[in-house]
Phi, psi and omega in degrees: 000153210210102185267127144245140207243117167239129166196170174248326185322119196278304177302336170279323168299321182294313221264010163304261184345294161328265184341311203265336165267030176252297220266031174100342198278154165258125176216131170275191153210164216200108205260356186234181207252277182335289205311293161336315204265299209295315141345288183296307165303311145333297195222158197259151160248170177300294177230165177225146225224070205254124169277142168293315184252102163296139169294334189256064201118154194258153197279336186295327183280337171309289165002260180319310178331293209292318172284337170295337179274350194073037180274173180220000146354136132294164198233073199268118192279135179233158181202162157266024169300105185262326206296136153338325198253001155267310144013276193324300194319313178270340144312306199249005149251026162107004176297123164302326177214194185188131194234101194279170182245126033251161165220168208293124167312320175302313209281292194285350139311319183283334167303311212276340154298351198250305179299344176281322200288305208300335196279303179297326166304312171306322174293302177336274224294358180252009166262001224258000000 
């Protein structure tokens, strides 16, 4: 499964990166939105790991784009945004999930496993 993580946070990209390539994952990182996008355009991925607040920019408007273009990537968006109605916010502009920050390393390995199951029942069932 082949991940891109846009966050600007550097300890937090590094210490991603470790994480999702110990558990197997192919993973890029992206430290601005521009980079990101430029990522995206170039390779296609399984998931893509989007923070909302960016230094050039908000990740919900990357969002609204990537889906307004049809990408079907899932999108699992994470922030340290607690309130419900940004959830809501990030969920009803195409986030497949919503992850707050900080979060759990177990929680977040068990998503990006909940998004590989989902990717393979489709392929089953589109092989047939």
């Amino acid at each position: 499964m082949h991940i891109l993580i846009i966050d600007d946070n550097e300890e937090l990209l590094f210490a991603l990166r470790q994480l999702l390539n110990d558990a197997a994952y192919h993973v890029d990182i992206a430290e601005t939105l521009r980079k990101g996008e430029a990522s995206i355009s170039q390779k296609k991925y399984d998931l893509i790991l989007l923070d909302w607040m960016l230094p050039d920019g908000s990740g919900i408007d990357l969002l609204t784009r990537l889906r307004r273009d049809k990408m079907l990537t899932p999108i699992l968006l994470f922030s340290s945004k607690k309130e419900v109605e940004e959830k809501v916010e990030a969920l009803d502009c195409g986030a497949d999930d919503y992850l707050e920050k900080p979060f759990s390393n177990i929680e977040l390995l068990a998503r990006i496993r909940a998004f590989y199951a989902v990717k393979a029942a489709k392929n089953r069932r589109t092989s047939f």
